[in-house]
C-alpha atoms as an extended CHARMM CRD file, in Angstrom:
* protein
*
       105  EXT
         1         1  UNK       CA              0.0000000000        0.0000000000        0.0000000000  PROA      1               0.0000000000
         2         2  UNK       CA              2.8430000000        2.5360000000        0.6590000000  PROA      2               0.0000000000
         3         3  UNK       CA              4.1220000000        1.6540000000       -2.2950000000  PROA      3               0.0000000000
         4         4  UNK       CA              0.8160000000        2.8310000000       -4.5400000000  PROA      4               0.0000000000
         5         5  UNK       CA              0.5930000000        6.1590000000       -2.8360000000  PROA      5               0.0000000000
         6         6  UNK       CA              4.5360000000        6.5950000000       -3.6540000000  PROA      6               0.0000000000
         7         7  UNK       CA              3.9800000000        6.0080000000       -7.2050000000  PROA      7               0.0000000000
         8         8  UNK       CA              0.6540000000        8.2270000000       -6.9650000000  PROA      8               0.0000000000
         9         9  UNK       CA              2.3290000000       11.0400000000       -5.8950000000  PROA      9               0.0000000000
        10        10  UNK       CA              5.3120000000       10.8310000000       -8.3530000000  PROA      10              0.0000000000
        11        11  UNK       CA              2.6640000000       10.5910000000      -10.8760000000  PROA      11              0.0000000000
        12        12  UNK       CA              0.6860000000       13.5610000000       -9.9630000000  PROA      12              0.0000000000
        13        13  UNK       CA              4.4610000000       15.4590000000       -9.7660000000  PROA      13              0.0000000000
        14        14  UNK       CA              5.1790000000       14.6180000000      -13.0780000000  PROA      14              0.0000000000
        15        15  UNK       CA              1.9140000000       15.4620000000      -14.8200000000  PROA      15              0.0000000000
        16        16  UNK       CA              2.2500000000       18.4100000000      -13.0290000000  PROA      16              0.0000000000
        17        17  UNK       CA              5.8650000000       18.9140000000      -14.2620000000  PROA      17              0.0000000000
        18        18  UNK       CA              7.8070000000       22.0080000000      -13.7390000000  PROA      18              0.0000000000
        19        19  UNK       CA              5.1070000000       24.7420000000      -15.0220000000  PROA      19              0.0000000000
        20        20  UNK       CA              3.0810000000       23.9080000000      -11.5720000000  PROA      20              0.0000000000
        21        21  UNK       CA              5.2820000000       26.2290000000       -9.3380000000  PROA      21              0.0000000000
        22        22  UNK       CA              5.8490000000       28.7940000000      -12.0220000000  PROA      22              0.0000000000
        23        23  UNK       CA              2.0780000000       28.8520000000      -12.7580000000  PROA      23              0.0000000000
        24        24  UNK       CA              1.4970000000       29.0500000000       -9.0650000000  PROA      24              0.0000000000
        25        25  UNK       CA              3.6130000000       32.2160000000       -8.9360000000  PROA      25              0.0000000000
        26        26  UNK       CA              1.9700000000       33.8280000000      -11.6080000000  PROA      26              0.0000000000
        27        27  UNK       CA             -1.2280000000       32.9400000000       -9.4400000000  PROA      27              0.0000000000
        28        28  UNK       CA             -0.0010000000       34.3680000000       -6.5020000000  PROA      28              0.0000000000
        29        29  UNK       CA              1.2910000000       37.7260000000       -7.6530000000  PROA      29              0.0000000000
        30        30  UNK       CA             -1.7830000000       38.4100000000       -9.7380000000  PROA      30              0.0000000000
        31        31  UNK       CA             -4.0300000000       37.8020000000       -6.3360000000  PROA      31              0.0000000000
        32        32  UNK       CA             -1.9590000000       39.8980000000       -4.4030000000  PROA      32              0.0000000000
        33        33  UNK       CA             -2.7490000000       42.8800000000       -6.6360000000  PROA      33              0.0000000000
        34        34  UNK       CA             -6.5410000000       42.1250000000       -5.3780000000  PROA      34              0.0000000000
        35        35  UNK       CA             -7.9250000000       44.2680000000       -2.5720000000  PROA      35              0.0000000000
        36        36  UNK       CA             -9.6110000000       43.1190000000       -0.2540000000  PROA      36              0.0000000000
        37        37  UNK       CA            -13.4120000000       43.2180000000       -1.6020000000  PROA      37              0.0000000000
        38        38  UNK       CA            -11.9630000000       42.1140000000       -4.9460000000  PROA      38              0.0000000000
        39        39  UNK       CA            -10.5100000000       39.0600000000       -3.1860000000  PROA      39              0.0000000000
        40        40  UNK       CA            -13.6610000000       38.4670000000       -1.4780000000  PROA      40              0.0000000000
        41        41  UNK       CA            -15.6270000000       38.5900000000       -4.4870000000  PROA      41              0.0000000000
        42        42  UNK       CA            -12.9340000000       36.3740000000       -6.5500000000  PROA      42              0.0000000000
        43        43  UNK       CA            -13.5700000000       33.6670000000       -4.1000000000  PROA      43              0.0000000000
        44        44  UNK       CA            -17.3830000000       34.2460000000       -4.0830000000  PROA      44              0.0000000000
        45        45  UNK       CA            -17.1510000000       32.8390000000       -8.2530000000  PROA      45              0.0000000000
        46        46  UNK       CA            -14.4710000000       30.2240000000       -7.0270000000  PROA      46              0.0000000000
        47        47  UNK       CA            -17.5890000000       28.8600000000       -4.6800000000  PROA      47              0.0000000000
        48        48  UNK       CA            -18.5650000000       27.1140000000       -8.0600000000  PROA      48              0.0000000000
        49        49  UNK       CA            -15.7160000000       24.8030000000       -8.1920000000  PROA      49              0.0000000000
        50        50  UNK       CA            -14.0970000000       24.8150000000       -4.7680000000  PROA      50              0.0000000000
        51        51  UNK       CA            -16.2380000000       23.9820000000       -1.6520000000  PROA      51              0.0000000000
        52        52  UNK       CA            -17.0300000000       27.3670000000        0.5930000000  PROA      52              0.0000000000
        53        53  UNK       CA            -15.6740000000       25.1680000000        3.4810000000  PROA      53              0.0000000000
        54        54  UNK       CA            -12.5830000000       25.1050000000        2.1520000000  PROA      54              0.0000000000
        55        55  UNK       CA            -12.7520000000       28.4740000000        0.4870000000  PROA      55              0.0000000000
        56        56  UNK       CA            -13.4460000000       30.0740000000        4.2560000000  PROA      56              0.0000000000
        57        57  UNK       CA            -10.8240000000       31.7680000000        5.9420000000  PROA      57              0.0000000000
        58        58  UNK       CA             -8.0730000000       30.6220000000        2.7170000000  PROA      58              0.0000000000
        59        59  UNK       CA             -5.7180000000       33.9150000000        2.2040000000  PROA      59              0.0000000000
        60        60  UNK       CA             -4.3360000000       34.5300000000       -0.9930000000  PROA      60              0.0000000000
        61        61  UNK       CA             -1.5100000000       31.4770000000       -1.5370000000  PROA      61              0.0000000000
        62        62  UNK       CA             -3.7820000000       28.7030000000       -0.0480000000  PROA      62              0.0000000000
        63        63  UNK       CA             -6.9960000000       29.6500000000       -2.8120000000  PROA      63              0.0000000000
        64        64  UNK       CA             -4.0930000000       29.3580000000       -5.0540000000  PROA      64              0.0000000000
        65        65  UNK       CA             -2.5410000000       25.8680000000       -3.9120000000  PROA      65              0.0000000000
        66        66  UNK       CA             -6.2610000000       25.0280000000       -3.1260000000  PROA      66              0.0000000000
        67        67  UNK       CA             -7.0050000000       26.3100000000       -7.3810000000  PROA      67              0.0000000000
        68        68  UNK       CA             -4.1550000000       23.8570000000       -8.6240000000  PROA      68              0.0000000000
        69        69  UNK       CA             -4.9010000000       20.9800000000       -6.5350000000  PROA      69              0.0000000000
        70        70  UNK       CA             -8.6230000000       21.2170000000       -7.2430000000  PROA      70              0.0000000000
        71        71  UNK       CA             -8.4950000000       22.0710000000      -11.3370000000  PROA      71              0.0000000000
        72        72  UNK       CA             -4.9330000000       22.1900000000      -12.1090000000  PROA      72              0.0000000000
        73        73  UNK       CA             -5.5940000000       22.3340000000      -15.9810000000  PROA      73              0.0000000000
        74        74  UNK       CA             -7.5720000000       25.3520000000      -15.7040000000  PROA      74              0.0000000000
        75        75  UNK       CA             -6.5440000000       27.0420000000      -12.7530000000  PROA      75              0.0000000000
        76        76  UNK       CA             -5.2200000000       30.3050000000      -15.1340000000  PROA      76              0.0000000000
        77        77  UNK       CA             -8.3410000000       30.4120000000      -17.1350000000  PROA      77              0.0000000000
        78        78  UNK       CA            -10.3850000000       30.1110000000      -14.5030000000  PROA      78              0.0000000000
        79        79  UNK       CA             -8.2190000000       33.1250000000      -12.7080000000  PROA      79              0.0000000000
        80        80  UNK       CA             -8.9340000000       35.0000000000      -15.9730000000  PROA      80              0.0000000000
        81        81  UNK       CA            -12.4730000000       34.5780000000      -16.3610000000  PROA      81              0.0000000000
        82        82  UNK       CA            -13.3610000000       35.7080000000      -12.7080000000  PROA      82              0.0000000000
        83        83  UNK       CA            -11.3350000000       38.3060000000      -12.4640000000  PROA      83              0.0000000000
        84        84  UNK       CA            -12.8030000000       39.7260000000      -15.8050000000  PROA      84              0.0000000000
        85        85  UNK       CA            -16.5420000000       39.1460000000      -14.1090000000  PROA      85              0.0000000000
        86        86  UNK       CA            -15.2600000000       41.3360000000      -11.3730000000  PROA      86              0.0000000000
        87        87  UNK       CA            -13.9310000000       44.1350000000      -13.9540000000  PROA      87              0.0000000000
        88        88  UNK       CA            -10.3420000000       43.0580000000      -13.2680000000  PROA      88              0.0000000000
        89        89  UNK       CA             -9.5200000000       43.2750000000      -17.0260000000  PROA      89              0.0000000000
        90        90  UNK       CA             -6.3930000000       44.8660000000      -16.3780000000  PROA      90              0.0000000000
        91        91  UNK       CA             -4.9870000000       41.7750000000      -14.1660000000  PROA      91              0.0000000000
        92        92  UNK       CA             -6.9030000000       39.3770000000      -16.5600000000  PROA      92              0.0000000000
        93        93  UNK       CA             -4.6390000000       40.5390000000      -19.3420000000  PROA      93              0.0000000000
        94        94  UNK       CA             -1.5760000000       40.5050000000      -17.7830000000  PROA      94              0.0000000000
        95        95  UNK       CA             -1.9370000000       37.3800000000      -16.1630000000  PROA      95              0.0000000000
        96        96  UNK       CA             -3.1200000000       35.8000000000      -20.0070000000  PROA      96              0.0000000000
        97        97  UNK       CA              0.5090000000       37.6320000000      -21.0740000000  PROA      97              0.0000000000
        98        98  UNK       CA              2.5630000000       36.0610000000      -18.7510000000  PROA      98              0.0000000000
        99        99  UNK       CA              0.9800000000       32.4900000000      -18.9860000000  PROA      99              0.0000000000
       100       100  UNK       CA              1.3120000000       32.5440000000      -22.5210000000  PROA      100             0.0000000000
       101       101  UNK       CA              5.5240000000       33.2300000000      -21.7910000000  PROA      101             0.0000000000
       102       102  UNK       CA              4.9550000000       30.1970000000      -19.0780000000  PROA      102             0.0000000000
       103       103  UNK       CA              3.7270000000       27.9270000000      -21.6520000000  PROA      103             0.0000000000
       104       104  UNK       CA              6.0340000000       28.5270000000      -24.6670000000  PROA      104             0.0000000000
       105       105  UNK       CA              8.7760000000       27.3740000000      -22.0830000000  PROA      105             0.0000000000
């Protein structure tokens, strides 16, 4: 049994592959730049696909780790589709121009 959740986690580390922390970054720094009722309302449209109890009390890096672990395929375009519902076009963009830099690498 320890054995399968080795090889489950090395797995999951190499589908993730070396993007994950970069993307995470990118995450993280365009979050920051949210103030505090932007945050709030960021999370509200995250209640879709993350459960409030876990959403509850999360700062700014665990929504991100908890946006990776959760949907780590679509964590950016998710990012980029909320924070253009909440008139964050300015972050949207720049986050969609720095992914696209991520994922030519």
């Amino acid at each position: 049994m320890r054995s399968a959740g080795r090889t489950e986690r090395t797995d999951r580390d190499t589908m993730a592959g070396p993007q994950t922390s970069e993307v995470k970054q990118l995450l993280a720094r365009t979050l920051q730049e949210l103030g505090a009722d932007d945050f709030r309302a960021f999370k509200w449209y995250l209640e879709k696909i993350i459960p409030t109890s876990k959403l509850d009390g999360a700062d700014r890096l665990q929504t991100v780790d908890l946006m990776v672990q959760l949907q780590p395929l679509q964590a950016v375009d998710m990012t980029i589709e909320y924070l253009t519902t909440i008139n964050r076009n300015d972050l949207a963009l720049e986050l969609s121009q720095n992914n696209a830099g991520v994922s030519q690498r």
